[in-house]
C-alpha positions in Angstrom: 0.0 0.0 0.0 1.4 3.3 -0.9 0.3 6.0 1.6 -1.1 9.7 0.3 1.0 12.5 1.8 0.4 15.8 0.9 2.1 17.0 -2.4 3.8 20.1 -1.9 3.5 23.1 -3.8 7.2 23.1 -5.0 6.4 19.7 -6.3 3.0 20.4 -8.3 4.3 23.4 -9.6 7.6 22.6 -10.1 7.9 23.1 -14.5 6.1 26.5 -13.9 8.2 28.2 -11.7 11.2 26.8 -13.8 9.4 29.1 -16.4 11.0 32.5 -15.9 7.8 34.4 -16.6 6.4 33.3 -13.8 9.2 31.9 -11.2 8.6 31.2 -7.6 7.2 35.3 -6.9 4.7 34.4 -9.8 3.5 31.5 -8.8 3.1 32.7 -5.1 1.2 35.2 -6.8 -1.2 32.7 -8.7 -1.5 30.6 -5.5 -2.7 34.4 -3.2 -5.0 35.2 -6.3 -8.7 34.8 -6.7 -10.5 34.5 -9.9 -14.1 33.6 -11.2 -15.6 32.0 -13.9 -18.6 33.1 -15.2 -20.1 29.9 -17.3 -18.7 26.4 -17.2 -19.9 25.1 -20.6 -16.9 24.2 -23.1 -14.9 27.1 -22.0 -15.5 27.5 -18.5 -14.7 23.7 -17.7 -11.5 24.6 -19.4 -10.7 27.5 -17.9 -11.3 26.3 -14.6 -9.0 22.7 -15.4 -6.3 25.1 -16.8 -6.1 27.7 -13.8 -6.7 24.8 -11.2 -3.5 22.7 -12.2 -1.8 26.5 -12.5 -2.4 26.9 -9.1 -4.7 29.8 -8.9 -5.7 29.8 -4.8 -9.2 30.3 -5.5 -11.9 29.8 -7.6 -15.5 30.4 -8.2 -17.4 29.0 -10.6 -20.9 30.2 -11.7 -23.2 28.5 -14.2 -27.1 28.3 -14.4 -27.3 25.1 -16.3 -27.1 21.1 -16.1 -24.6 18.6 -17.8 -26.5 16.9 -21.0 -25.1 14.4 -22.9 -24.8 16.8 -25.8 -22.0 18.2 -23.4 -19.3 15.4 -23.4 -18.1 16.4 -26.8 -16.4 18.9 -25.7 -16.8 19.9 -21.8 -13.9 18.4 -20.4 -14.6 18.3 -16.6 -17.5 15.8 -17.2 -18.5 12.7 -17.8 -21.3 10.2 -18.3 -22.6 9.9 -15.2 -22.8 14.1 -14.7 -25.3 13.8 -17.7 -27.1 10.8 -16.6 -27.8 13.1 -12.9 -28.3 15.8 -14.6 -25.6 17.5 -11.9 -25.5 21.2 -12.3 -22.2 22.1 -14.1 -20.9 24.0 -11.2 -21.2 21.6 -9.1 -19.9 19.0 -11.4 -17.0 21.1 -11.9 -16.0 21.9 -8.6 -16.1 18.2 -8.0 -13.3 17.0 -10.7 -11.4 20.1 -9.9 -10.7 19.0 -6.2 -10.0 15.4 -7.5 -6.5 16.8 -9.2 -6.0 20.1 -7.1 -7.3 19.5 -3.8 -4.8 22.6 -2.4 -6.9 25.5 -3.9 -10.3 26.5 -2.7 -13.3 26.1 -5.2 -16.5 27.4 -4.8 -19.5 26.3 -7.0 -22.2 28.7 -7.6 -25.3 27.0 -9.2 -27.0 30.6 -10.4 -27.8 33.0 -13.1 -25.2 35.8 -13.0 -28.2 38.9 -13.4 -28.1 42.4 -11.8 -29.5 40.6 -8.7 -26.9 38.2 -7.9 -23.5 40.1 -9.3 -22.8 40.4 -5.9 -20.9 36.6 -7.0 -18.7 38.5 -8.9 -17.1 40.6 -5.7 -13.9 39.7 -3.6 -12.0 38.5 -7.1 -8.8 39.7 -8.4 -10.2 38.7 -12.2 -13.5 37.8 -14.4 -13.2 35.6 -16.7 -16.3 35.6 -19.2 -17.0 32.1 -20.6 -21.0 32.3 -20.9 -23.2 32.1 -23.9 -24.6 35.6 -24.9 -23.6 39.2 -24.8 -26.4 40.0 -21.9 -24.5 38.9 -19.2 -21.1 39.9 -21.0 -22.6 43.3 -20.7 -23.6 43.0 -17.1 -19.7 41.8 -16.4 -18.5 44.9 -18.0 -20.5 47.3 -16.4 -19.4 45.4 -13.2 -15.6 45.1 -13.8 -15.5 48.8 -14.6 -17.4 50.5 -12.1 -15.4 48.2 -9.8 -12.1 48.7 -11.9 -11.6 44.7 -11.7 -9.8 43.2 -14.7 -11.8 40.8 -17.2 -11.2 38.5 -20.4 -14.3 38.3 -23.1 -14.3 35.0 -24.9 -16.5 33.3 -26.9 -16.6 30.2 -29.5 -18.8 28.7 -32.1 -18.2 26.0 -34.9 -14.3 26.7 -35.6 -14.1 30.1 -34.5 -13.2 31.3 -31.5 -12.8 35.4 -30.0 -11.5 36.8 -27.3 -9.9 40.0 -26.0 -8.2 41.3 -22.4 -10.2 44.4 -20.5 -8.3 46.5 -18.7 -10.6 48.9 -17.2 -8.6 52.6 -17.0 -6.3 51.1 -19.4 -8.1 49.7 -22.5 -11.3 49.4 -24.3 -14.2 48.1 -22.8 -16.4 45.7 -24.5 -19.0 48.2 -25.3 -16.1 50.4 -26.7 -15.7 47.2 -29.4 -19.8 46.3 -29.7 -21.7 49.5 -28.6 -24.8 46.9 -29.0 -25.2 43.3 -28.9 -25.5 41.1 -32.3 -28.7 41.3 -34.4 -30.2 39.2 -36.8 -29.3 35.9 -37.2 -26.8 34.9 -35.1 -25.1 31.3 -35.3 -24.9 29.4 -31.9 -23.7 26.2 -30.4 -27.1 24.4 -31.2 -27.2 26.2 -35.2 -23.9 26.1 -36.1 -22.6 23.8 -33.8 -18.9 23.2 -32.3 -15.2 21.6 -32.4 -13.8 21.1 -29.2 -10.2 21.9 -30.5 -11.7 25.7 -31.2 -13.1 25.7 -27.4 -9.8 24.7 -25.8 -8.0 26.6 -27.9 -9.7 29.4 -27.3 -9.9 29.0 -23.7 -6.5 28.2 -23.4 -5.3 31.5 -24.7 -7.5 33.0 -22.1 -6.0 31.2 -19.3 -2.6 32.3 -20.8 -3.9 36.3 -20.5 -5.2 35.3 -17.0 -2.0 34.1 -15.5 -0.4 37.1 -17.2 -2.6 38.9 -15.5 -2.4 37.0 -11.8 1.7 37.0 -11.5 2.0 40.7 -12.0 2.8 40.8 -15.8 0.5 42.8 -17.1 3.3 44.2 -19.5 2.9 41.4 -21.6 -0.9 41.0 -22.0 -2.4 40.9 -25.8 -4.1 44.4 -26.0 -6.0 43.5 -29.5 -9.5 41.6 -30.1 -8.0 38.3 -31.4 -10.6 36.2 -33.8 -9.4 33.2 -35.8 -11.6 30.2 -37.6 -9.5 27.1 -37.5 -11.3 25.6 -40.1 -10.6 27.9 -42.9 -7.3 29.1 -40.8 -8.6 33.1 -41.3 -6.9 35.0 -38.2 -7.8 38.4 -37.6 -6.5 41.5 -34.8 -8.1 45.0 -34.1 -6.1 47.5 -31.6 -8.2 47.2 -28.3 -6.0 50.2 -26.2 -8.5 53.1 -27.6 -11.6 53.8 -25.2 -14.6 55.9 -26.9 -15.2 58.7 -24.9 -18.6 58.3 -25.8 -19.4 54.7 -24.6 -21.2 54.4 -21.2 -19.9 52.3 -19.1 -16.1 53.7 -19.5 -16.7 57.1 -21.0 -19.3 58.5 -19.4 -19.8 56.0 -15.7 -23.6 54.9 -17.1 -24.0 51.3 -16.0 -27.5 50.5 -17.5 -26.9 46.5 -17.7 -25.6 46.6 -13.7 -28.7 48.8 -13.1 -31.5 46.0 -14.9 -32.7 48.2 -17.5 -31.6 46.5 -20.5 -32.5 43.0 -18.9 -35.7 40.9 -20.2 -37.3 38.6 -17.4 -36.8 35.8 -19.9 -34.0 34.9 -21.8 -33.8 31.9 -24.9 -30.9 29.2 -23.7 -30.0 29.1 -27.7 -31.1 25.1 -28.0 -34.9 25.4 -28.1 -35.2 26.3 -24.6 -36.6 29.3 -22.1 -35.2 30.4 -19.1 -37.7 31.7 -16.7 -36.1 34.0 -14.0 -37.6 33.8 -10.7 -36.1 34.4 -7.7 -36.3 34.7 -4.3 -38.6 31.5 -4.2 -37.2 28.4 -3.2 -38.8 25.3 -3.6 -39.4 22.0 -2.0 -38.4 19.5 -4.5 -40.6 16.3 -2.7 -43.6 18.6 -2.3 -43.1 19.8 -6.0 -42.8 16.4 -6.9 -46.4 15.0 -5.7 -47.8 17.9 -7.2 -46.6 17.4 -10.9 -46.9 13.9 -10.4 -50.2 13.7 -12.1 -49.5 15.6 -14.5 -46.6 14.2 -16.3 -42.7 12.5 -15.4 -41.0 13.6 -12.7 -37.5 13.0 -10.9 -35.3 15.3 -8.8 -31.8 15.1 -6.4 -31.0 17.8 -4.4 -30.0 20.4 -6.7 -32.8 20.2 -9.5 -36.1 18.6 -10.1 -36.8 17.4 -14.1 -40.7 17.3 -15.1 -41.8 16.3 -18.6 -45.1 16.7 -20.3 -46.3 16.2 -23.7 -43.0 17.5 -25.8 -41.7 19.8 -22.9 -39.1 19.1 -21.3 -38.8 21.3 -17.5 -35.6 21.9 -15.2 -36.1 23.5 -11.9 -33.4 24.5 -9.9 -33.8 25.4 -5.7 -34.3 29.2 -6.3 -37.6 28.8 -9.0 -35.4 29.4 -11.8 -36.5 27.1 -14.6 -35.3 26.3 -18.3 -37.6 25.2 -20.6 -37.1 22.6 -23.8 -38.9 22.0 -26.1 -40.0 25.7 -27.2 -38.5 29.2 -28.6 -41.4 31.2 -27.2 -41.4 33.0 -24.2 -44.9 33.1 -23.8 -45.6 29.1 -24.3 -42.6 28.7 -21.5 -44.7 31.6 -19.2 -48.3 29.5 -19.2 -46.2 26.1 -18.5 -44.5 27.5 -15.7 -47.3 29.4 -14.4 -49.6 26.5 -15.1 -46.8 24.1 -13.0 -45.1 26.1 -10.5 -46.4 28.9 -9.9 -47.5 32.4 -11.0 
């Protein structure tokens, strides 16, 4: 029997403090530093397997969904049997983190980052943005500079991947680059969607800008907004260092995504799916359960209860948020939850 003693930190991080970019100061640094990841999908899970092994002292790790099958093509921190629970990907995450790092502090958050819970986001040295629309991109950026906190947008779909560091006081915000979110038809995940080589490529070059960031050398962050497409190997750069005087959040200190006026009650998920925001309203998962039970399929753990009916498919997590499958339209996915759980 070989016994399990403690592996030191000169020991784990041995071949990245022999790199002279970081050295024993840096990595002391990385080890003091606290960071949070907002979204664990393709590029969250990496992010948060990448900065875990680095050493990075804490982490915090907020998502709002579940682990589906559809996920283990490209999320690396699950598996099989996260899909088969359902297990909120936070919590899934936080779990395999502390089986190869069990040094550094992780914190899952199973929660929809909105103006309402951006408290989350407090207490951390760095943002890192690995979420699925430019709503809560927004909300991070009107968050990271009121609050002057350092963030890294990223985002990835089919081959291509994007991402660019936010410096605030320093660089351009996002809204400097996008003064408005996409419109039209914009590809996703579930249109378009997505090779795990472009996630955890894309993700690793943010975890490069965040350690950058985290050992003090800030001198030799990327200041452009880097896109590439693997597939047709098209790379592109724009300058990121000029702020517009005229954007809001840097330019004039208007924060309209931190203050909920730009923020719908309901927002699509991007795979036929609704999520209802409720909050504020816990539930009781065995009490929910008798009372759909009639009505259609139901089975819950402790951190969400699953209900099907007809060809919807419902996820209800402990605070009353819900996602709906199975429809596109807010006002279908209004009636069933109203109908279900609750006006």
């Amino acid at each position: 029997m070989f016994s399990n003693p403690k592996i030191s930190a000169s020991e784990r991080y041995s071949r990245q403090i022999l790199f002279t970019g970081i050295g024993k100061e840096g990595q002391q640094r990385l080890g003091a530093s606290s960071v949070v990841i907002v979204g664990c999908g393709a590029i969250g899970s990496a992010l948060a397997g990448l900065l875990a092994r680095a050493g990075v002292g804490k982490l915090r790790i907020i998502d709002r969904d579940f682990v589906e099958p559809s996920n283990l093509q490209r999320q690396v921190l699950f598996d099989e049997q996260d899909a088969l629970q359902s297990t909120p990907k936070s919590v899934a995450a936080a779990r395999k983190v502390l089986q190869f790092n069990s040094s550094i502090d992780v914190e899952s958050q199973v929660a929809d980052l909105t103006p309402e819970t951006v408290g989350l986001l407090a207490g951390s040295d760095l943002i890192l943005d690995a979420t699925d629309n430019f709503e809560t991109r927004y909300l991070i950026n009107d968050y990271a500079v009121k609050t002057h906190t350092p963030w890294i947008y990223a985002a990835a779909v089919g081959a291509y991947g994007t991402t660019m560091n936010i410096v605030p006081g320093e660089t351009a915000c996002l809204a400097c680059i996008f003064p408005a979110s996409p419109h039209g038809t914009v590809e996703t995940c579930d249109t378009a969607g997505v090779l795990g080589p472009a996630v955890n490529l894309i993700a690793s070059i943010e975890a490069i800008e965040a350690l950058k960031i985290l050992s003090g050398a800030r001198d030799k962050l990327r200041r452009t907004l880097l896109s590439f497409d693997l597939w047709s190997n098209d790379q592109s750069e724009i300058i990121s260092t000029k702020r517009r005087p005229e954007c809001d959040p840097c330019g004039k200190n208007i924060f309209r995504h931190l203050a909920g006026e730009a923020r719908p009650q309901i927002t699509l998920c991007g795979r036929n799916s609704v999520q209802i925001h409720e909050r504020q309203r816990p539930v009781d998962f065995a009490e929910m359960s008798s009372r759909l039970a009639p009505h259609g399929t139901v089975k819950y753990n402790d951190m969400v209860l699953k209900f099907w009916r007809d060809s919807y498919e419902m996820t209800l997590f402990l605070d009353g948020r819900a996602i709906i499958k199975g429809t596109t339209d807010p006002a279908v996915a209004r009636t069933l939850y109203a109908r279900f759980v609750g006006s």
